[in-house]
N, C-alpha and C positions, 0 to 999 in steps of 0.2 A: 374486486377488479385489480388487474396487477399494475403497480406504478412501470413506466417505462424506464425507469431508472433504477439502477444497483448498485450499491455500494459496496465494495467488499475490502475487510479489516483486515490486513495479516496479521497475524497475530501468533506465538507463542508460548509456550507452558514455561512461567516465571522462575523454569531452574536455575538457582543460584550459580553453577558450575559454566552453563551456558549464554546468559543473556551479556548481553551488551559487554562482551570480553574485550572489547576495544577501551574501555574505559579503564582497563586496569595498568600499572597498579595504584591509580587514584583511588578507585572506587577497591574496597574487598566483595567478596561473592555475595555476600549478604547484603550489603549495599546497593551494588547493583542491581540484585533480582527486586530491592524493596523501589529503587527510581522505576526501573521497570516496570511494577504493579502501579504505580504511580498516575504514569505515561498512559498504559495502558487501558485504567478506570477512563482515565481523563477523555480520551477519544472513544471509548465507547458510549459513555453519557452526553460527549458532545454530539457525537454523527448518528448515536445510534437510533432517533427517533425525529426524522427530517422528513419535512413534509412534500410528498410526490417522491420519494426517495426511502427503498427499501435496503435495509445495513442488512449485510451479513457479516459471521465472524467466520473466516478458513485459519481454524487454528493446527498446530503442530507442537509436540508428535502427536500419531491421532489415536492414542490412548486417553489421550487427557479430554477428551469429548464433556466429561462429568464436570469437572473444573469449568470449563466455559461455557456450561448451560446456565449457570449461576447469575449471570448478565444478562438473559432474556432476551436476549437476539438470536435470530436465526446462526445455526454453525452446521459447517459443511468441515473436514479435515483437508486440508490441502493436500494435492496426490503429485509424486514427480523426484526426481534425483536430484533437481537441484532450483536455484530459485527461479530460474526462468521461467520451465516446464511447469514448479507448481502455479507460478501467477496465467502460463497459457491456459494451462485445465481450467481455472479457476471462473477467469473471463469466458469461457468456450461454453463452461456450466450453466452460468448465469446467463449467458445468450441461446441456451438451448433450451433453458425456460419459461423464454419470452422476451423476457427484458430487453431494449432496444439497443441501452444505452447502460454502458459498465465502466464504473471506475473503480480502480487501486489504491490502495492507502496502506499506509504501516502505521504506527502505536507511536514513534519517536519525534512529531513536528508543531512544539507547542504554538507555533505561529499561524496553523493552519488553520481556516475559518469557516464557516458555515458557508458566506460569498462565497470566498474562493472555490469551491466545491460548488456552488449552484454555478458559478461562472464557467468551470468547466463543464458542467451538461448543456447548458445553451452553447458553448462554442462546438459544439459536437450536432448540434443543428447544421451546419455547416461547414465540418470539418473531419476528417478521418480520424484521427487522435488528435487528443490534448496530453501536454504534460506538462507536469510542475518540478523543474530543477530542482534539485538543491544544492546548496553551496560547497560542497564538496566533487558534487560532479557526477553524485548520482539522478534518482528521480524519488520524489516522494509523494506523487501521483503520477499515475497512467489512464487515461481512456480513450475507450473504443466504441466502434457500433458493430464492428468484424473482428473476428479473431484471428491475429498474423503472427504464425510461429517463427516470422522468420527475426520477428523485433526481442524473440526470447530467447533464442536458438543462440551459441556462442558467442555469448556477449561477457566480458570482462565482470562479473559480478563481485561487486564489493571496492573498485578501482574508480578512480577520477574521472571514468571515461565512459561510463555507463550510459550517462544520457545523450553524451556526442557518438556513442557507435548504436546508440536506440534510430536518433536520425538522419544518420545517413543510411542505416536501413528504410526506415520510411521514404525519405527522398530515393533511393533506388527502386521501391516500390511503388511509386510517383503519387504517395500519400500527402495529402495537404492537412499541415500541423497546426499547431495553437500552443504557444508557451504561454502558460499561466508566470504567475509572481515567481521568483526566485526565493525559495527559503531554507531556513537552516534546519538539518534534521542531529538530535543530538545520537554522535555516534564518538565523540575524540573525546580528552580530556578537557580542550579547549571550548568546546561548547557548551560544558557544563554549565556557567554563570549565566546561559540563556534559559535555563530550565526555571 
């Protein structure tokens, strides 16, 4: 029987050259790509076997399929030009599957909890989306029970204003929200001492 819940992981192929380039030049590429694998085990073994609550992994680029069958969770590659489109497909998927109820996560929020995560699927009983800030200004969860291209569609990606131009799309869409915790996702040099 399918749970009514989805989780899905973004996730990435641990290339040295590209991960977490915002860290540099603290971090060298090797460094980084090794926090990264880190991060990334971390939240897989954490989310990925949650009870009433199926993980997927939509990893990228979608060559590296092989690499991330190794973890044992479902993986889908993520499809789209940029990160809005891919997290739209991604949600659009997994509700075309069934699943009632879909949330977003990425690899980078060691503060983020199993609660936290069940707390947004109940606020989703009663609410259009939930999201979870983070302290920078983006979001480090998204959920849905609809898929709304219009909260991925030209939205400032990678900028302090991510999760303030997410809701005023929603309020213009006369969506009723839920802010989860506020947390920190490591992406600067400064957040490093939270890892």
């Amino acid at each position: 029987m399918l749970d009514d819940n989805a989780l899905i992981i973004f996730a990435k192929y641990p290339d040295p050259s590209t991960v977490k380039t915002r860290l540099s030049p603290v971090l060298n590429d090797d460094d980084r790509a090794e926090l990264y694998i880190k991060m990334m085990r971390g939240t897989f073994e954490k989310f990925g076997h949650l009870f009433g609550i199926t993980t997927y992994i939509f990893y990228t680029p979608i060559e590296s399929d092989e690499y991330f069958r190794q973890f044992g969770l479902a993986i889908s590659p993520q499809e789209g030009l940029d990160l809005g489109e891919r997290m739209f497909n991604a949600i659009k998927q997994m509700l075309s599957l069934g699943f009632k109820n879909v949330s977003i996560i990425g690899t980078d929020i060691p503060d983020l909890t199993i609660d936290i995560i069940n707390e947004g699927y109940e606020r989703l009983m009663d609410n259009d989306l939930v999201i979870g800030e983070a302290l920078d200004g983006g979001y480090y969860l998204i959920g849905m029970k609809k898929a709304y291209p219009e909260l991925f569609t030209s939205i400032a990606w990678s900028t302090d204003i991510v999760a303030e131009q997410t809701l005023i799309r929603a309020g213009g869409l006369g969506l009723n929200y839920y802010k989860l915790k506020v947390l920190r996702d490591i992406d600067r040099p400064e957040d490093l001492v939270f890892v």
